[in-house]
MIDOSE-1310 file (N, C-alpha, C; in nm, 2 decimals, decimal comma, always signed):
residues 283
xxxx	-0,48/+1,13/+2,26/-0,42/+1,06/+2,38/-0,27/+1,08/+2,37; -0,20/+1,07/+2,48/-0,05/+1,10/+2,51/+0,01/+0,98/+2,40; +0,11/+1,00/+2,34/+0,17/+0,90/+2,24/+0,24/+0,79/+2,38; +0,19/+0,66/+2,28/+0,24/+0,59/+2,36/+0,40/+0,54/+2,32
xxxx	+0,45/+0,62/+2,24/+0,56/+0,54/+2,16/+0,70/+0,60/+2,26; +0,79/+0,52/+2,30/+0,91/+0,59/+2,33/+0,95/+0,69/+2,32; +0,98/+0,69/+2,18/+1,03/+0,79/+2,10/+0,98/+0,90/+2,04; +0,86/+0,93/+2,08/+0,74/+1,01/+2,05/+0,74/+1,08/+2,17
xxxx	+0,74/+1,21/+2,19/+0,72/+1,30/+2,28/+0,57/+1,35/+2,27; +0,52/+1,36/+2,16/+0,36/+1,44/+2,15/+0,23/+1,35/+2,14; +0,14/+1,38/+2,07/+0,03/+1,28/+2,10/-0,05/+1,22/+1,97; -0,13/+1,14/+2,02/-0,18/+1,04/+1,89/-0,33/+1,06/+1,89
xxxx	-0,36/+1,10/+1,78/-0,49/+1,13/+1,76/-0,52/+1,00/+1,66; -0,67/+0,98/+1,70/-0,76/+0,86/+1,68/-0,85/+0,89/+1,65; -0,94/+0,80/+1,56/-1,12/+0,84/+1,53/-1,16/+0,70/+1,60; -1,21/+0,74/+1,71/-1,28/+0,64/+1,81/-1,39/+0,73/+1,89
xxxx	-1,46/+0,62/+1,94/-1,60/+0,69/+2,03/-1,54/+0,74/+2,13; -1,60/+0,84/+2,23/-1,56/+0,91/+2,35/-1,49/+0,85/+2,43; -1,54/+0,73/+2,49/-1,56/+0,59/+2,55/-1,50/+0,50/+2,55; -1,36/+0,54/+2,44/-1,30/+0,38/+2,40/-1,20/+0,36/+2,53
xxxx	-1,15/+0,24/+2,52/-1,08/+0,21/+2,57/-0,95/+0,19/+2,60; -0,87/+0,32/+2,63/-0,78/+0,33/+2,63/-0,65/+0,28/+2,62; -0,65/+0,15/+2,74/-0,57/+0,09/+2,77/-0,54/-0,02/+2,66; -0,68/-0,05/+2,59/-0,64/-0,17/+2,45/-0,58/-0,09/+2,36
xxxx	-0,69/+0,03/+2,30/-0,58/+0,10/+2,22/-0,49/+0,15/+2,23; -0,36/+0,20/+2,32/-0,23/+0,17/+2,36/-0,22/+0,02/+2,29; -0,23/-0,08/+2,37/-0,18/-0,19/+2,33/-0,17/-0,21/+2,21; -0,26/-0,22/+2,13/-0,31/-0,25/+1,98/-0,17/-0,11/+1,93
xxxx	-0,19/+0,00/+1,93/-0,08/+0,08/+1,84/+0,10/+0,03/+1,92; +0,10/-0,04/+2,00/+0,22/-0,04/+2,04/+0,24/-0,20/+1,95; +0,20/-0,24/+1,95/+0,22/-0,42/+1,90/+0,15/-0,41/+1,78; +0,14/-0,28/+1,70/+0,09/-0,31/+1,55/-0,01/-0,37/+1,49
xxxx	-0,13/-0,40/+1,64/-0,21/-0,44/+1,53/-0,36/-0,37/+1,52; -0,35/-0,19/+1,55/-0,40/-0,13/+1,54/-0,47/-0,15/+1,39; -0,58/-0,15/+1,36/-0,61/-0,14/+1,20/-0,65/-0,02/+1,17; -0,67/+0,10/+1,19/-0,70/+0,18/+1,13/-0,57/+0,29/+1,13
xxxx	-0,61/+0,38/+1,02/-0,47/+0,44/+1,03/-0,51/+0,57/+1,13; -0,36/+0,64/+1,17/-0,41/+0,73/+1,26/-0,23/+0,83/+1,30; -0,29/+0,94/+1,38/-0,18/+1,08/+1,38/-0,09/+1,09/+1,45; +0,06/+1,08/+1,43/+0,15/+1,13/+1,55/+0,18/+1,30/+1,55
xxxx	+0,15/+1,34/+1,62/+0,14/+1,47/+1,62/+0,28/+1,55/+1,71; +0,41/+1,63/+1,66/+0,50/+1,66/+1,76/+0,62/+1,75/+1,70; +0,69/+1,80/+1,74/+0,77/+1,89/+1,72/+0,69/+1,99/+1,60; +0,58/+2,00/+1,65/+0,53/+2,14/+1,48/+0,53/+2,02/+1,37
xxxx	+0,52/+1,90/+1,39/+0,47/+1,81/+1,26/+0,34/+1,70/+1,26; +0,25/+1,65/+1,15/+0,15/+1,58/+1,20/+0,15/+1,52/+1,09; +0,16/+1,32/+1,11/+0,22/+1,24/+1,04/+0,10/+1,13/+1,04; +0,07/+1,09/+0,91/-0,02/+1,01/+0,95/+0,08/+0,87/+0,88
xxxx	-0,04/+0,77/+0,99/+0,09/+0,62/+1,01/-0,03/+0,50/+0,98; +0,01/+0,43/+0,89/-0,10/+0,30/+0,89/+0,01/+0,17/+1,01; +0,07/+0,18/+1,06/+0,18/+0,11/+1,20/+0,28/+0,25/+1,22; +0,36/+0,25/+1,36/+0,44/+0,33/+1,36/+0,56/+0,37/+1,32
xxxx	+0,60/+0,24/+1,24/+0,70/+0,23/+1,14/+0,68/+0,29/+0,98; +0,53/+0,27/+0,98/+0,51/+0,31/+0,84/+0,48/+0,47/+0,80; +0,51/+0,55/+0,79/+0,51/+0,74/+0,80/+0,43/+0,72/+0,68; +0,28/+0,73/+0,64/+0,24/+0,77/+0,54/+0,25/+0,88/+0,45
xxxx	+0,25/+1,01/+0,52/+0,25/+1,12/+0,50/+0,27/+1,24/+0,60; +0,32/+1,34/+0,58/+0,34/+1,47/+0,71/+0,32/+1,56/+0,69; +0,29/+1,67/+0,76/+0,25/+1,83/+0,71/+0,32/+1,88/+0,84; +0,41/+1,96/+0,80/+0,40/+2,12/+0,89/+0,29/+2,19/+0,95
xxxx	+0,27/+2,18/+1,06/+0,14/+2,26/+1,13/+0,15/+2,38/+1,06; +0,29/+2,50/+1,02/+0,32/+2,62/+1,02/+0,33/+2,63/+0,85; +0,33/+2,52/+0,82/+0,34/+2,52/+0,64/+0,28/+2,40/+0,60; +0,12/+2,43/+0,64/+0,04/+2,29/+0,53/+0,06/+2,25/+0,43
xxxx	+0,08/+2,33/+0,35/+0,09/+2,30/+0,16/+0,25/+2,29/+0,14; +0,34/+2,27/+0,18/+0,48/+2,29/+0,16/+0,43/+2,13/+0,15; +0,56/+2,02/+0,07/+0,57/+1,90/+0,05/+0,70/+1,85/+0,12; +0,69/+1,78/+0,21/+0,74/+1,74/+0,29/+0,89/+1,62/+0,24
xxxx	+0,82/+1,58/+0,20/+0,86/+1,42/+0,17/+0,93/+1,49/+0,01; +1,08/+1,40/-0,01/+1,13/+1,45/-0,15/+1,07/+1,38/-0,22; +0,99/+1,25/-0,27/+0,91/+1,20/-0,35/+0,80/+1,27/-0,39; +0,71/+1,34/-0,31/+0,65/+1,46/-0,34/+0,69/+1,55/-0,46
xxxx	+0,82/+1,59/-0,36/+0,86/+1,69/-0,48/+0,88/+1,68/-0,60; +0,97/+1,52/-0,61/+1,02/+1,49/-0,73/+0,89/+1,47/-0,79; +0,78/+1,38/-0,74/+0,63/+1,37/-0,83/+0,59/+1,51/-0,89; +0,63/+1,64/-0,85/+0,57/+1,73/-0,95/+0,67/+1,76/-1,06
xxxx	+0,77/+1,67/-1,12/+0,83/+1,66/-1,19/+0,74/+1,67/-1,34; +0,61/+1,61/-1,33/+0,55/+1,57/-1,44/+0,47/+1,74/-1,51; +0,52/+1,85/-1,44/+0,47/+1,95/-1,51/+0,61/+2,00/-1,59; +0,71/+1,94/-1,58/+0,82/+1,98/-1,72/+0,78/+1,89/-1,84
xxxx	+0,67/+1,76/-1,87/+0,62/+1,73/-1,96/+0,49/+1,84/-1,99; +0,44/+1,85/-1,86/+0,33/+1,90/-1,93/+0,32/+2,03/-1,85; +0,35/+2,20/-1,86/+0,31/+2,27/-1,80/+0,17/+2,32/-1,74; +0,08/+2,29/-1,81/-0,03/+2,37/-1,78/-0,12/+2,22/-1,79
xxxx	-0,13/+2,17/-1,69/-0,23/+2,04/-1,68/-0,37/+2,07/-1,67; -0,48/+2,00/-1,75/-0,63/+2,06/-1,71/-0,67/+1,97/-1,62; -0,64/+1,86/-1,63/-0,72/+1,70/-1,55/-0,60/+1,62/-1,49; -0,63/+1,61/-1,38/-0,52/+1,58/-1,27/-0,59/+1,45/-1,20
xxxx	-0,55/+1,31/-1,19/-0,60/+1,24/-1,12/-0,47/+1,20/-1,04; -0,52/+1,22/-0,90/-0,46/+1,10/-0,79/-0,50/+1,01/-0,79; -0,44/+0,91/-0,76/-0,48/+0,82/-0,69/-0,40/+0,73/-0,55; -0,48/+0,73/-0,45/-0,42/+0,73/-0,32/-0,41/+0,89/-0,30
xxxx	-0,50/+0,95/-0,14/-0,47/+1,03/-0,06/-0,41/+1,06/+0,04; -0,37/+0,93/+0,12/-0,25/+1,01/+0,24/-0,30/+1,11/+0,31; -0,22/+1,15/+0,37/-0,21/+1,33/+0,43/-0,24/+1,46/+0,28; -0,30/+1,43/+0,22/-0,33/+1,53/+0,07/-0,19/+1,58/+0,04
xxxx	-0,11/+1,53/+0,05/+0,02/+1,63/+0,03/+0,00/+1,68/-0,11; +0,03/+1,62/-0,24/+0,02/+1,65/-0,33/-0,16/+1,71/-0,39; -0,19/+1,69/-0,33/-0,38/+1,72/-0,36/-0,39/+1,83/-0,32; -0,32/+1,89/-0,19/-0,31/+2,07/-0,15/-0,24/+2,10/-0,26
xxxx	-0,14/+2,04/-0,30/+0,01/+2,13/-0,36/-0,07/+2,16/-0,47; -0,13/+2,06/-0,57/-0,14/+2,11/-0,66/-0,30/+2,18/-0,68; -0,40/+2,15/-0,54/-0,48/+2,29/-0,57/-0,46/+2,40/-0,55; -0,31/+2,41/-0,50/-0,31/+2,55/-0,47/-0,21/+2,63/-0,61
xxxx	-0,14/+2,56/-0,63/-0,06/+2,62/-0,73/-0,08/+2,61/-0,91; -0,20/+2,51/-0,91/-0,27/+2,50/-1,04/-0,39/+2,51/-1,02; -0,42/+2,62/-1,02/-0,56/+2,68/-1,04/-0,65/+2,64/-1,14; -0,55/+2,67/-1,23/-0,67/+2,55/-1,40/-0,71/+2,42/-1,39
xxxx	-0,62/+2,34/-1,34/-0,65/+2,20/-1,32/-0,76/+2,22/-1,25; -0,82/+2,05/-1,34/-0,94/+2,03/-1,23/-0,89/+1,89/-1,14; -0,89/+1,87/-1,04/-0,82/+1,78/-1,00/-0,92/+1,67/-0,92; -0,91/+1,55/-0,94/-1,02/+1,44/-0,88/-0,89/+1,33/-0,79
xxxx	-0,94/+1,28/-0,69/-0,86/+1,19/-0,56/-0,94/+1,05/-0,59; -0,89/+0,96/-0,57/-0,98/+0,88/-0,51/-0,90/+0,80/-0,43; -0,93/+0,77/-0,32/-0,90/+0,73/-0,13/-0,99/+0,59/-0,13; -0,94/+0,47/-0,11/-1,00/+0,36/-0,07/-1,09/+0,37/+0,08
xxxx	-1,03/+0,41/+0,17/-1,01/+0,39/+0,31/-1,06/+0,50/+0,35; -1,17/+0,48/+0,44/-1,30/+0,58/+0,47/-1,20/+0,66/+0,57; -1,13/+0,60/+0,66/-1,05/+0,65/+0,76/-0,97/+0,77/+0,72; -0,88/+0,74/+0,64/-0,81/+0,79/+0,58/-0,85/+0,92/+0,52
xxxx	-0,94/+0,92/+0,43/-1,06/+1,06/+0,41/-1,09/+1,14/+0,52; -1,14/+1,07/+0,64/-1,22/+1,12/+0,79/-1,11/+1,18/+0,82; -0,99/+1,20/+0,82/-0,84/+1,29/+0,86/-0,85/+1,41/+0,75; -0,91/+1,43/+0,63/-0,89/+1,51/+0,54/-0,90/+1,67/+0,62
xxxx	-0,93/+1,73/+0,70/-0,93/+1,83/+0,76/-0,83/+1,88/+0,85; -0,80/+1,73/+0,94/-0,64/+1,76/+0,98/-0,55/+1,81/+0,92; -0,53/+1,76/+0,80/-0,47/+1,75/+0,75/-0,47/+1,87/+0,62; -0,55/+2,01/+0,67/-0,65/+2,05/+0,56/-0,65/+2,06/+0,41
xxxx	-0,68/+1,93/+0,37/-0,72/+1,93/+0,27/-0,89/+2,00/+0,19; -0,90/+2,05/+0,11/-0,96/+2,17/+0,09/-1,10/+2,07/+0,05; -1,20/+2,13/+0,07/-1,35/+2,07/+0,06/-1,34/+2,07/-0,09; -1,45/+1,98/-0,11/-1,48/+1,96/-0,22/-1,54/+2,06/-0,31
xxxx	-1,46/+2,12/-0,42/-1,53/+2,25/-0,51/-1,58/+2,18/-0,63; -1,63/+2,31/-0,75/-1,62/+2,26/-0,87/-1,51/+2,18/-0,94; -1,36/+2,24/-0,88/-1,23/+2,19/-0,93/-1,16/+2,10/-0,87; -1,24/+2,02/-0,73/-1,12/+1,97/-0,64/-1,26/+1,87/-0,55
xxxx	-1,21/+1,78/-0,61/-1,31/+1,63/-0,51/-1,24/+1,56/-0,46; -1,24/+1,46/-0,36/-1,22/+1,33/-0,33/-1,30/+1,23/-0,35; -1,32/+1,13/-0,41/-1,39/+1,03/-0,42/-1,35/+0,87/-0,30; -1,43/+0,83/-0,26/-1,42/+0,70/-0,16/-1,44/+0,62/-0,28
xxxx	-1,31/+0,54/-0,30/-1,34/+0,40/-0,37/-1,21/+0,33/-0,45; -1,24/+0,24/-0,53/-1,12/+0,15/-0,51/-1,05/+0,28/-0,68; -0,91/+0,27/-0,65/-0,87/+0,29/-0,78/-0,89/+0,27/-0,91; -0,87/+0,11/-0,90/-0,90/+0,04/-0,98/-1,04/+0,02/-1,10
xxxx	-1,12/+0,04/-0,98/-1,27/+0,00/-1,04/-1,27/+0,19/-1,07; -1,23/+0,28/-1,00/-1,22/+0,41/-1,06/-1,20/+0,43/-1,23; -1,07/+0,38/-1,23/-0,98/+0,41/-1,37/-1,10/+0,33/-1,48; -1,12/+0,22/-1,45/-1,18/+0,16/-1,51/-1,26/+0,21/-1,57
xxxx	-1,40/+0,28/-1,53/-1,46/+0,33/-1,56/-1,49/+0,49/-1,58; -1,34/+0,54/-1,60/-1,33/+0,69/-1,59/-1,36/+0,78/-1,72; -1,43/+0,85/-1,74/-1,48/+0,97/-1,88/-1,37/+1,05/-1,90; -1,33/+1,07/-1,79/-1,22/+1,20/-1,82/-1,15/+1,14/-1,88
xxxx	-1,06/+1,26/-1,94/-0,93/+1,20/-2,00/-0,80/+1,30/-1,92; -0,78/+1,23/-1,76/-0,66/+1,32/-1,72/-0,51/+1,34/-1,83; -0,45/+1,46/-1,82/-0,31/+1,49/-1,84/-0,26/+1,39/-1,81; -0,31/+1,38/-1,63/-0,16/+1,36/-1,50/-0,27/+1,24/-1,48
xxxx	-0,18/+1,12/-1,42/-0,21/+1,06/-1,32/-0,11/+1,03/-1,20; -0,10/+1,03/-1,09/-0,02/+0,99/-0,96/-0,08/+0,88/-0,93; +0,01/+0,72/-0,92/-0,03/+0,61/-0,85/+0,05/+0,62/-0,76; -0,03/+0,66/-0,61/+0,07/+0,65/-0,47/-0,06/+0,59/-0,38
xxxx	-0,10/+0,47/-0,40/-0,23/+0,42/-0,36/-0,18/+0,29/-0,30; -0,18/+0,28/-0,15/-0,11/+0,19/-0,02/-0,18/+0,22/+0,10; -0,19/+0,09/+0,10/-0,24/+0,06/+0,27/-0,15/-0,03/+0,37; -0,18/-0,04/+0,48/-0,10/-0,12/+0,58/-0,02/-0,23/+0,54
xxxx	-0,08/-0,27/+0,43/-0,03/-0,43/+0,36/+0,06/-0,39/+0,26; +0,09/-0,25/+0,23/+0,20/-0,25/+0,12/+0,11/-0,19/-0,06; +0,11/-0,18/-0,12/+0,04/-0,21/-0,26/-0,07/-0,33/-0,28; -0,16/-0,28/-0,30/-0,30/-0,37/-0,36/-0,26/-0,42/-0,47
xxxx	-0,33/-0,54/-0,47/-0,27/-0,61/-0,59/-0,38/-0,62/-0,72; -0,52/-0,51/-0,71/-0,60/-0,42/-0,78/-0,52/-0,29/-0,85; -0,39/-0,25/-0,79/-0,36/-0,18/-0,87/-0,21/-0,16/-0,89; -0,21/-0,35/-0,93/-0,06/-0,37/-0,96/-0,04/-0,46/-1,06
xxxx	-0,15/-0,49/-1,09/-0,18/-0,57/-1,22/-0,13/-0,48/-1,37; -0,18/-0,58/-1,49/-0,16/-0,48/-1,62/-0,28/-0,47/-1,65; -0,40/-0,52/-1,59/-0,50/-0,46/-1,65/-0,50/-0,34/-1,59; -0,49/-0,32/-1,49/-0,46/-0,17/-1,41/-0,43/-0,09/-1,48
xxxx	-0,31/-0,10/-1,50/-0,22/-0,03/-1,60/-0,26/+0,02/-1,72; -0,32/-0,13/-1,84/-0,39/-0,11/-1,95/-0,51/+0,06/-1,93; -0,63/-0,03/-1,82/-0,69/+0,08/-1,80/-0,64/+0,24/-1,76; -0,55/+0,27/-1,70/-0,48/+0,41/-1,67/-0,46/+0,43/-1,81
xxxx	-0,34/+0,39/-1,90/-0,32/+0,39/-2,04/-0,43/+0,48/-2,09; -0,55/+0,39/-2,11/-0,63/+0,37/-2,19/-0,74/+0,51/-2,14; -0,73/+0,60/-1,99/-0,79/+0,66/-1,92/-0,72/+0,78/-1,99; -0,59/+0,81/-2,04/-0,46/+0,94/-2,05/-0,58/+0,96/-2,15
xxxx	-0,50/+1,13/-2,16/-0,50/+1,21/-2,27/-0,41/+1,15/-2,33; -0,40/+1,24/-2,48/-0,28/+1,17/-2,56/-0,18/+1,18/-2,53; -0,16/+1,29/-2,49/-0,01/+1,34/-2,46/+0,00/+1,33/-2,27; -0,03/+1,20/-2,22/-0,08/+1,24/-2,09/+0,04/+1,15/-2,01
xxxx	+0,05/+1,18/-1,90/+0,20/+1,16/-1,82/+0,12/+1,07/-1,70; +0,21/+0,97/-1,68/+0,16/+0,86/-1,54/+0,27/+0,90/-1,47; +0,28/+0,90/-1,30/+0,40/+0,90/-1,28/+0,38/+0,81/-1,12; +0,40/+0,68/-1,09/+0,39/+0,56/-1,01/+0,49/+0,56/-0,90
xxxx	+0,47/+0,59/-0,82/+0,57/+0,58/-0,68/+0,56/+0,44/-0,65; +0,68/+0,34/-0,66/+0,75/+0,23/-0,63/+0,81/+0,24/-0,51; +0,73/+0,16/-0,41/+0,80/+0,14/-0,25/+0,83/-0,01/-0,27; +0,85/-0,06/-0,14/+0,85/-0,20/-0,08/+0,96/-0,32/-0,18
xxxx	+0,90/-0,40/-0,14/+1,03/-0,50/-0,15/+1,09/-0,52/-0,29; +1,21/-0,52/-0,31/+1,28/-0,46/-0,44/+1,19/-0,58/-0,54; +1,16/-0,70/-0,52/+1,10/-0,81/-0,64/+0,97/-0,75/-0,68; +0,89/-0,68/-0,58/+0,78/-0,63/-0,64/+0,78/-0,50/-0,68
xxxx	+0,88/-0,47/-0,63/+0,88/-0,35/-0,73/+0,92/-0,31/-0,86; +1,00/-0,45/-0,92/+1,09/-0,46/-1,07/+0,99/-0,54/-1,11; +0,86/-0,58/-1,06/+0,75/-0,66/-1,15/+0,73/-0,54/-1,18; +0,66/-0,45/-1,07/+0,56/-0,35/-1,10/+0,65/-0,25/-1,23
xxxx	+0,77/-0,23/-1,22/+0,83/-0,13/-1,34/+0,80/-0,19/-1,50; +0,83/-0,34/-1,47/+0,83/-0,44/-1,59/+0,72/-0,42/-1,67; +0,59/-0,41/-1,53/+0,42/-0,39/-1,60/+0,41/-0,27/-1,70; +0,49/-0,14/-1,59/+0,46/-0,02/-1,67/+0,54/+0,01/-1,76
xxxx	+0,63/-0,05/-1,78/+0,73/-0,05/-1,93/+0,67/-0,12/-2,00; +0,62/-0,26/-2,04/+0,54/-0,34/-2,12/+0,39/-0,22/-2,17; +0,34/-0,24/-2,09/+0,20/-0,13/-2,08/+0,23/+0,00/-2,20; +0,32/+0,06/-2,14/+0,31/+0,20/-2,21/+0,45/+0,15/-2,31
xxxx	+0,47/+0,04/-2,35/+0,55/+0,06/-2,52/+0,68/+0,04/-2,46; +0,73/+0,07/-2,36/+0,91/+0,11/-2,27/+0,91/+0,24/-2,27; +0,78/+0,34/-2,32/+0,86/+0,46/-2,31/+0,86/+0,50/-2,16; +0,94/+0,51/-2,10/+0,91/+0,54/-1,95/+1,03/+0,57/-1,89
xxxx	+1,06/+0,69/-1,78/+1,18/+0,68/-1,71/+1,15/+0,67/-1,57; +1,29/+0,58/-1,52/+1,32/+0,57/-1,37/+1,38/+0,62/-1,36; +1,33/+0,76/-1,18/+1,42/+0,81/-1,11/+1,45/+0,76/-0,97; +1,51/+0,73/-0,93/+1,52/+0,70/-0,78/+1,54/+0,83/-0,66
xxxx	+1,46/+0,79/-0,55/+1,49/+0,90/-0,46/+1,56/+0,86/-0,33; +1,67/+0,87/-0,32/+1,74/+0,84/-0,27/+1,69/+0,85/-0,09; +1,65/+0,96/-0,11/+1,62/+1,01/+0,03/+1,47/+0,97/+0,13; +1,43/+0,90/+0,03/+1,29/+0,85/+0,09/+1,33/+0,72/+0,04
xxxx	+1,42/+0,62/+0,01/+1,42/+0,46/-0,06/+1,32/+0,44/-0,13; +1,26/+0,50/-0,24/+1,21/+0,46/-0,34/+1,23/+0,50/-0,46; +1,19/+0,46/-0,54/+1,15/+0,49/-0,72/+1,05/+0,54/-0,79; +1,05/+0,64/-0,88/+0,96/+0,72/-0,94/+0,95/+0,69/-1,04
xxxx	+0,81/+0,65/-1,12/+0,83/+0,55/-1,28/+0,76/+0,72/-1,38; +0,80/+0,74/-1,47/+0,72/+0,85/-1,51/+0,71/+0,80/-1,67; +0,59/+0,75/-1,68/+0,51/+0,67/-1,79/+0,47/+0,78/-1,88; +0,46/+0,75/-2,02/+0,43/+0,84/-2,13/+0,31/+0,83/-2,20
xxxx	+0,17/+0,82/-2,24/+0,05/+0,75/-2,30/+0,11/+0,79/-2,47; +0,23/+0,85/-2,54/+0,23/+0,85/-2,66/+0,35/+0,77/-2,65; +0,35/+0,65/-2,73/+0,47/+0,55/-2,73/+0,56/+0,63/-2,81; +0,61/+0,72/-2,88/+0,64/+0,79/-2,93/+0,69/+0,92/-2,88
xxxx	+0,68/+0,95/-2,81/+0,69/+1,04/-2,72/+0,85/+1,09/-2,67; +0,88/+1,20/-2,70/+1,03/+1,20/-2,66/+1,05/+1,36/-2,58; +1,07/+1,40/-2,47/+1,12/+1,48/-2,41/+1,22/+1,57/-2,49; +1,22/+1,71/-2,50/+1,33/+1,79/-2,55/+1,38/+1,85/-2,45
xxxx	+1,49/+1,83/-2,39/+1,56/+1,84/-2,30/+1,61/+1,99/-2,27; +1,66/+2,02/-2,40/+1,71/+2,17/-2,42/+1,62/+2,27/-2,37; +1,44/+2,23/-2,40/+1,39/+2,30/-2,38/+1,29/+2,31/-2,23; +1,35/+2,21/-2,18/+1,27/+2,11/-2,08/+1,38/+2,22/-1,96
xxxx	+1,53/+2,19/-1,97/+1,60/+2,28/-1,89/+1,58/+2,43/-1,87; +1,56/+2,51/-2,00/+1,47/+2,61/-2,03/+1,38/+2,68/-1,92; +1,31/+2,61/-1,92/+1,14/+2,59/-1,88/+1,19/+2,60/-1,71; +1,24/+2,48/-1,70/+1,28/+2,47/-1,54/+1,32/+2,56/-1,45
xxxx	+1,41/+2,65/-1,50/+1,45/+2,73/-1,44/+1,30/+2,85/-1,37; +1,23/+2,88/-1,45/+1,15/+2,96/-1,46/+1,06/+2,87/-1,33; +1,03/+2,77/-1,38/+0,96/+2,70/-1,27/+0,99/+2,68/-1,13; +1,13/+2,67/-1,12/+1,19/+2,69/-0,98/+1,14/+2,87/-0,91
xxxx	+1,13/+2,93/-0,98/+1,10/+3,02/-0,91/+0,90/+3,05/-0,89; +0,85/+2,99/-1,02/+0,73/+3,01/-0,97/+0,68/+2,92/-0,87; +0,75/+2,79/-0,86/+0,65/+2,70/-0,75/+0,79/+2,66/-0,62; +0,91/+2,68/-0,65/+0,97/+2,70/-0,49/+1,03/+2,55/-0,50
xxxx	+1,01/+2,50/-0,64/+1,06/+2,37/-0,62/+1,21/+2,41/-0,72; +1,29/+2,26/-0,69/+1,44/+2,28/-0,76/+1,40/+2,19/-0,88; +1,33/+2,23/-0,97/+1,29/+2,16/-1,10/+1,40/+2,19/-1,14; +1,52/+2,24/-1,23/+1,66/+2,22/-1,28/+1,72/+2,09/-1,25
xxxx	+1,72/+2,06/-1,13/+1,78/+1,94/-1,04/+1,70/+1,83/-1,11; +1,56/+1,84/-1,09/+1,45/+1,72/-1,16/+1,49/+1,70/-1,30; +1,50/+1,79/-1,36/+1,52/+1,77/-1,53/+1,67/+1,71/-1,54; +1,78/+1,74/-1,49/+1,91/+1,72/-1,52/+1,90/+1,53/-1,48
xxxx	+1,82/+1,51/-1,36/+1,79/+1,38/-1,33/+1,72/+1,30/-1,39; +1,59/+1,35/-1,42/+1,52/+1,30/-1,53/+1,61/+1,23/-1,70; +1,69/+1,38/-1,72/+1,78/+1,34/-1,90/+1,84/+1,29/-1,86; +1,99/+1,21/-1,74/+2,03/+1,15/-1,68/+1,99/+0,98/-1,71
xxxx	+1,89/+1,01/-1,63/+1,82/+0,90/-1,60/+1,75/+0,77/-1,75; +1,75/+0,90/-1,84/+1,68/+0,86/-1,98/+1,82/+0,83/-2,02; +1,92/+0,92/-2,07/+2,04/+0,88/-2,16/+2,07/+0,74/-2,12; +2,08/+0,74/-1,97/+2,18/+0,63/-1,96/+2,10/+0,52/-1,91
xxxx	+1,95/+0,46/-1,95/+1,92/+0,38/-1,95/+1,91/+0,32/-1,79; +1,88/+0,40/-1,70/+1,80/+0,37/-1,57/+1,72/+0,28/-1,59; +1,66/+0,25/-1,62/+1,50/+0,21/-1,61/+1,60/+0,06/-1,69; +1,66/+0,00/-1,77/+1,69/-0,10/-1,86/+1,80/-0,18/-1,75
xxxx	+1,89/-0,08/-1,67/+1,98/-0,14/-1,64/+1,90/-0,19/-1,48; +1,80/-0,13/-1,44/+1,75/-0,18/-1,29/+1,68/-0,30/-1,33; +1,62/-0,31/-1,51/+1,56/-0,42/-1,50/+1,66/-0,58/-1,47; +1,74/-0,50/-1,59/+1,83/-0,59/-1,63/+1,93/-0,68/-1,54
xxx	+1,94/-0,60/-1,41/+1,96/-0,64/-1,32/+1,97/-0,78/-1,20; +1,83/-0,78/-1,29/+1,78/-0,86/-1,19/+1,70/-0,96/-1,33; +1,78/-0,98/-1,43/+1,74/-1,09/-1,53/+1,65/-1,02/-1,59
């Protein structure tokens, strides 16, 4: 249907029956209380929105797999710990931004999603994210009760798992946490995208510093208003920098991203005690 938004020139795609009724749904997406999430589609971009305020995710019609959003980018930060990842969990789907990126450019990984929100999934083609292979699933279900009960032992995990309400409070707890922990490889890297209101977000840092020992760094991304927590499963665990810079450079050219910039931010961010002084901050 024609967008109904002002400031929206293109159109809004919906999963409703043939038949619906138009005129409510206008209303319902203009007064926010649309409940399901759904598409603004315009200038060559397609955004999916749980309200029209809230941009979950976007893709380039002309560049599906490119990552849009700089928190994206900065989330693939976690292959200067670990180059060659075999077991990659998301959690939270979106627009697949990161679920294309990294089936396309880590071929060895095996990579598993899991998506709360049936809706959310039912857009997976819009948005083309790639069917389900030997290497690449989505699962429908809660995070939480996921990790819980997970066999694998991912490298990676990504917590970017949100709905209209902000962060589930299933996967903002420490047993949450504990369980992800307890889910890693040894040498396995968490890396938690922090949105929303700055108190819940210095609980949520507090959880995953407590949880994983302190070893953990905060990056902030300026350009999207949030924070990137990048968790370590060996409390012990210490980044070599020298070689980490090294490494980066080479990676800027194989995957198109400015990994040098990530690492210089990343040692930054560790030297000078980011993550201590945001807590500290605030008591």
């Amino acid at each position: 249907m024609p967008s109904p938004f002002h400031e929206d020139r293109g159109t809004v795609r919906l999963i409703e029956p043939p038949d619906f009724d138009r005129a409510a749904i206008r209303r319902a997406l203009v007064t926010g209380t649309y409940a399901k999430p759904f598409i603004v589609e315009q200038d060559g971009a397609r955004s999916l929105h749980f309200s029209r305020d809230f941009v979950q995710s976007e893709m380039r019609i002309d560049d599906p797999y490119a990552l849009q959003f700089a928190y994206t980018r900065k989330t693939m930060g976690f292959l200067l710990f670990d180059e060659d990842p075999r077991e990659i969990l998301l959690l939270g789907l979106g627009g697949g931004s990161l679920a294309k990126y990294c089936h396309r450019h880590l071929p060895a990984a095996r990579i598993t999603v899991v998506e709360i929100d049936p809706w959310v999934v039912a857009f997976r083609d819009e948005f083309r994210v790639p069917p389900d292979d030997p290497r690449f699933r989505v699962v429908l279900g809660d995070a939480a009760e996921f990790v819980a009960r997970c066999t694998e032992r991912p490298d990676v995990v990504v917590m970017d798992a949100f709905d209209r309400a902000g962060l589930a409070p299933t996967v903002a707890s420490r047993e949450f946490y504990a369980d992800v922990r307890d889910a890693m490889a040894r040498r396995g890297v968490l890396v938690a995208n922090l949105v929303g209101e700055k108190a819940r977000r210095l609980e949520q840092l507090r959880t995953i510093r407590s949880v994983f020992g302190g070893n953990a760094i905060l990056v902030p991304v300026e350009e999207d208003g949030n924070e990137l927590a990048f968790a370590f499963r060996d409390p012990r665990f210490e980044p070599r920098w020298r070689r980490i810079a090294g490494q980066a450079r080479a990676m800027r050219e194989r995957y198109g991203l400015d990994f040098p910039r990530f690492a210089g931010r990343l040692e930054r961010s560790r030297k000078l005690g980011y993550l201590q002084r945001a807590l500290g901050s605030c008591g």
